[in-house]
C-alpha positions as CSV (number, residue, x, y, z in Angstrom):
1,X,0.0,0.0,0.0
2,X,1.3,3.6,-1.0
3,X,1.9,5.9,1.8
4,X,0.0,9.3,2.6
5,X,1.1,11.5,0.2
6,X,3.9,9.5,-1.4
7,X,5.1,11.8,-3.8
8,X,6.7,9.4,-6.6
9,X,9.5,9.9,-9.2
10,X,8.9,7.8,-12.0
11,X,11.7,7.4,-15.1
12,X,10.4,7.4,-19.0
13,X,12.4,5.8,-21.3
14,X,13.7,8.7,-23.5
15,X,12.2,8.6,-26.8
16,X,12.0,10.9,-30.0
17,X,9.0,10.9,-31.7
18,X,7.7,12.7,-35.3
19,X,4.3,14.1,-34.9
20,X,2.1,15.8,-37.2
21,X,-0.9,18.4,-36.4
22,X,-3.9,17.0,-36.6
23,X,-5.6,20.5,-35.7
24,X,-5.5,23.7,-34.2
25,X,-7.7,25.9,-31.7
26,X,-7.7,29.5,-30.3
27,X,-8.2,29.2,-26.9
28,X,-8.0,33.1,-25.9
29,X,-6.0,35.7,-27.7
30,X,-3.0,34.5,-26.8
31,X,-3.2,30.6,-26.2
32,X,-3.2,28.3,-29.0
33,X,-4.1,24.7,-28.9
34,X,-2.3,22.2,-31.1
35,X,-3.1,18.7,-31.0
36,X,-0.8,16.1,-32.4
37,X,-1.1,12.4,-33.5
38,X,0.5,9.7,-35.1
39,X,1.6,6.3,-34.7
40,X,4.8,7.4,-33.2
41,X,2.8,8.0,-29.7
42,X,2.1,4.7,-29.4
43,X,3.6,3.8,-25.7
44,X,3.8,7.7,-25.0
45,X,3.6,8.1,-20.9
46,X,3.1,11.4,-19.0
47,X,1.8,10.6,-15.5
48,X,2.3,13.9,-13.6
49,X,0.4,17.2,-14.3
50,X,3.6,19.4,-14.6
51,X,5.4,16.6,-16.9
52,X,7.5,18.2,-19.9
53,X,8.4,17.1,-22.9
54,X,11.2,19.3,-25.7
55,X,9.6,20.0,-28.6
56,X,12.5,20.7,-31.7
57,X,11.5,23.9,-33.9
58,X,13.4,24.0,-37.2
59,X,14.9,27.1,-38.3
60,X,12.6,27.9,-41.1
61,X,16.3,30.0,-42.8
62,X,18.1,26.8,-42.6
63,X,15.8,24.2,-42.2
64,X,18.7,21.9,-42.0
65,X,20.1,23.1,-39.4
66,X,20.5,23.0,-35.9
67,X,16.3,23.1,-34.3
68,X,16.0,25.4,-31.0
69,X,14.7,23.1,-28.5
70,X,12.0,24.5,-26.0
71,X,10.0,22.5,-23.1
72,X,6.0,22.2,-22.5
73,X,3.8,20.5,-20.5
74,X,1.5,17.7,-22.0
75,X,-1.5,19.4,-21.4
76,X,-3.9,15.9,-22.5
77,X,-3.1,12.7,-23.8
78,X,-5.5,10.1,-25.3
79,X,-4.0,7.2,-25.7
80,X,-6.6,5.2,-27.5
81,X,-6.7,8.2,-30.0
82,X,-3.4,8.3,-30.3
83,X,-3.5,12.3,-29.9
84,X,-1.2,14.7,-27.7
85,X,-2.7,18.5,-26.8
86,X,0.2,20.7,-26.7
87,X,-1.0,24.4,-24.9
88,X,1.1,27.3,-26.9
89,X,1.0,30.9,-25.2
90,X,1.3,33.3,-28.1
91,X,3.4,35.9,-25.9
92,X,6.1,36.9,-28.7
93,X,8.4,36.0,-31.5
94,X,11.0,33.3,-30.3
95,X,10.9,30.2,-32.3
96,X,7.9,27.9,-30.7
97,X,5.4,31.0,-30.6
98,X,6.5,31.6,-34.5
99,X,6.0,28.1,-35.6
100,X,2.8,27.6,-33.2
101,X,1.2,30.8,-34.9
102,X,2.5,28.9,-38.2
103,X,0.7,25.5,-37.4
104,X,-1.4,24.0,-40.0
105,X,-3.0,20.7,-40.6
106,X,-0.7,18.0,-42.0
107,X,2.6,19.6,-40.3
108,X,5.1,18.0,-38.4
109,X,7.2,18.9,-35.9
110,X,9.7,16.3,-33.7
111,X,8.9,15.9,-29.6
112,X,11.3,14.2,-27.2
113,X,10.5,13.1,-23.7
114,X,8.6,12.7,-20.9
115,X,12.1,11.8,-19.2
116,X,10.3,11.1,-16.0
117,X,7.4,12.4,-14.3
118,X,7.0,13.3,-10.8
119,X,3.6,11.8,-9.7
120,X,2.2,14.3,-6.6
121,X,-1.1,12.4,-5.2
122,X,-4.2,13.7,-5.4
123,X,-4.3,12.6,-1.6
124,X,-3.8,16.2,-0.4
125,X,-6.9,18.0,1.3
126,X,-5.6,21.5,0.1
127,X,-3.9,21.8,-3.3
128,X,-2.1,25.1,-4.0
129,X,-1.2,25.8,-7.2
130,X,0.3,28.9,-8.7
131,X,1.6,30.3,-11.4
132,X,1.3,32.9,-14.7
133,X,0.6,32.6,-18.3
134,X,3.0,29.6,-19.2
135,X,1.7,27.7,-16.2
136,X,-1.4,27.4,-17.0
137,X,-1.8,24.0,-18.8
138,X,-0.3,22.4,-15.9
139,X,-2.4,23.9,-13.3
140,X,-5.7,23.2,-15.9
141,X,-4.5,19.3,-16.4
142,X,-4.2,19.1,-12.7
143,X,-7.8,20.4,-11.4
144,X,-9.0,18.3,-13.9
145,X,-7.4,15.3,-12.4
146,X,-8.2,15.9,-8.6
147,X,-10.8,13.9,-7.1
148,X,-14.2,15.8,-5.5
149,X,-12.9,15.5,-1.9
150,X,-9.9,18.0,-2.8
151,X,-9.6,21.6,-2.2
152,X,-7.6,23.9,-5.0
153,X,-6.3,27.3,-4.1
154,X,-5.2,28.6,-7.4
155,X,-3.5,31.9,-8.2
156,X,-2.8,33.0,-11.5
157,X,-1.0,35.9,-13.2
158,X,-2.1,36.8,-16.4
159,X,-0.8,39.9,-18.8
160,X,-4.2,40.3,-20.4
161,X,-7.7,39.6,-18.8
162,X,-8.8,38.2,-22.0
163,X,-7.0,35.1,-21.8
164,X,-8.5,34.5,-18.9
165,X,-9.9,30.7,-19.5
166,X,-12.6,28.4,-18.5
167,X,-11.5,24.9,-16.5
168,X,-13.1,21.3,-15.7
169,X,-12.8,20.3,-12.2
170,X,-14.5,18.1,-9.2
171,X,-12.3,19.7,-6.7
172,X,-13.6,22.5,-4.5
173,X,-11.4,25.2,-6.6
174,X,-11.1,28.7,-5.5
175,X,-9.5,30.3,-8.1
176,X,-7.9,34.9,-8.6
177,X,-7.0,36.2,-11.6
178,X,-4.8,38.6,-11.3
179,X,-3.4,41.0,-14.3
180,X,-0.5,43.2,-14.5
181,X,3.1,44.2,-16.1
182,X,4.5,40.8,-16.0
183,X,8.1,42.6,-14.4
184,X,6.0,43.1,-10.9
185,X,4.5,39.4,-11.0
186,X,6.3,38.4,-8.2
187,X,5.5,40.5,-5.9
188,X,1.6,40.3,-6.8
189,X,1.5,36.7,-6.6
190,X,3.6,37.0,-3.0
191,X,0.7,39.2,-1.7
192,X,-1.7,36.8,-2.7
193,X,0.2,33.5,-1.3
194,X,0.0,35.6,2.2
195,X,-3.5,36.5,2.1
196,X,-4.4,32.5,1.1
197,X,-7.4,31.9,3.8
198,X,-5.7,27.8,3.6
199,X,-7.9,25.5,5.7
200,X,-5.4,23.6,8.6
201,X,-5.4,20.7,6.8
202,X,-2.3,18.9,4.6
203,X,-1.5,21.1,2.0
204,X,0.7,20.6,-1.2
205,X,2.4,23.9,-2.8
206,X,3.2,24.3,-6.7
207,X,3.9,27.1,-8.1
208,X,5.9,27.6,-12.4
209,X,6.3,30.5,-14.0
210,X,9.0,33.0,-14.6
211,X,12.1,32.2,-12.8
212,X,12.9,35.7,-10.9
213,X,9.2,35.9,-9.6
214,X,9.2,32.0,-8.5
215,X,12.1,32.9,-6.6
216,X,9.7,35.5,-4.5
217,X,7.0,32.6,-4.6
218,X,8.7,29.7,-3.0
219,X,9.6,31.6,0.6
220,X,6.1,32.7,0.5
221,X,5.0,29.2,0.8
222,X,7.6,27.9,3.4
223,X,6.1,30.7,5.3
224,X,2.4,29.0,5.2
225,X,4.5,25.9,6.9
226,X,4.4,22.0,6.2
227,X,7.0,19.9,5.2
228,X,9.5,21.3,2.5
229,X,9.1,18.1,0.8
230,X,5.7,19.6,0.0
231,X,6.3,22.4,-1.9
232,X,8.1,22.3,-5.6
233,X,8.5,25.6,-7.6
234,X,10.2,25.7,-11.2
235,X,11.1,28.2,-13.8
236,X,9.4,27.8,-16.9
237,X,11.2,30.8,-18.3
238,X,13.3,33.6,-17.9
239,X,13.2,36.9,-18.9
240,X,16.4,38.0,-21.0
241,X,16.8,34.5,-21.9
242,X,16.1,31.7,-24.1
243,X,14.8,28.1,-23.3
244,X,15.1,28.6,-19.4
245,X,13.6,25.7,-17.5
246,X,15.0,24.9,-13.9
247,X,13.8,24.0,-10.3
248,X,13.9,26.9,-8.0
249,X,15.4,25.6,-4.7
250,X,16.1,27.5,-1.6
């Protein structure tokens, strides 16, 4: 029998795989929603909500060349269907946003990974997740998976209140919005973290999104207590740079 909120690390073997578009949706102004398929995903494996796989963008000047390699989270996968959602935020001009805005039927585009996944139970009474624009799909794939006894605190950050999206949950979710310059993000989603009215109960901490303002987030949740094992808080990007993805530790 597992124990209370075993949190699991579980290893993938790593594979390359050649997908092709099957179609594309507009989600909000500036979230796009590709889904892929082929018979490449056959034995394709993401078990934890804040997986992510590298997806390969050729350089459309020299095609040829070497790709620019940029993770994302496997926002659904249906594996009778054989068909992987990918969520694209639409924020600028680096090379996944330019190839998503690109993305047309028949397309193809080369995905590596899940290397591992690190499974977090959905055992936890209170679930705090939080996070801006590019952590969205996680925090959407994970109210979707947490059962009806579980609570979710959910803060999110978002530039524009338009992409402001709908979500599918049974968990009791009590969700902000919150919009602003994305350079103060930290510090808004700080002051929210505080004023979190968390039940006493177990709670697990998440928290993605641009590494500088995850670096504000994470001591705001060792200061709502619990174990340290309990909280995880990555950078899904940083500003200046290109293809930043890394744990934020203390």
């Amino acid at each position: 029998m597992s124990a209370l909120h075993e949190i699991r690390r579980v290893r993938h073997e790593l594979v390359r795989r050649e997908l092709t578009v099957l179609r594309t949706q507009h989600l909000s102004p500036h979230y796009l929603r590709v889904t892929f398929g082929g018979q490449a995903l056959a034995g394709f494996t993401s078990l934890g909500f804040d997986d992510h796989v590298k997806l390969f963008f050729p350089d459309p000047a020299d095609p040829q060349g070497e790709p620019s390699m940029r993770d994302y989270t496997p926002r659904r996968y249906d594996a009778q269907r054989q068909e992987l959602e990918i969520d694209f935020v639409l924020h600028g001009h680096g090379p996944a946003a330019s190839w998503a805005a690109r993305a047309s039927v028949g397309q193809t585009l080369v995905l590596g990974g899940p290397r591992g996944s690190n499974v977090i139970p959905a055992d936890f009474a209170v679930n705090v997740l939080v996070g801006d624009a590019t952590a969205w799909p996680a925090i959407s794939r994970r109210l979707e998976e947490l059962p009806a006894e579980a609570g979710a605190w959910v803060i999110v950050d978002l530039g524009e209140v338009a992409d402001t999206l709908p979500f599918r949950s049974r968990a009791d979710v009590h969700i902000q919005w919150l919009h602003g310059d994305t350079a103060t993000s930290g510090e808004r989603l700080v002051a929210a973290v505080a004023a979190l009215p968390l039940p006493d109960a177990d709670t697990h901490f998440w928290a993605a999104g641009e590494t500088t303002a995850m670096r504000q987030v994470r001591p705001a949740f060792v200061a709502r207590g619990g174990p340290k094992a309990w909280i995880k808080a990555a950078g899904y990007w940083r500003r200046g740079a290109a293809g930043a993805h890394e744990t934020i530790e203390e």
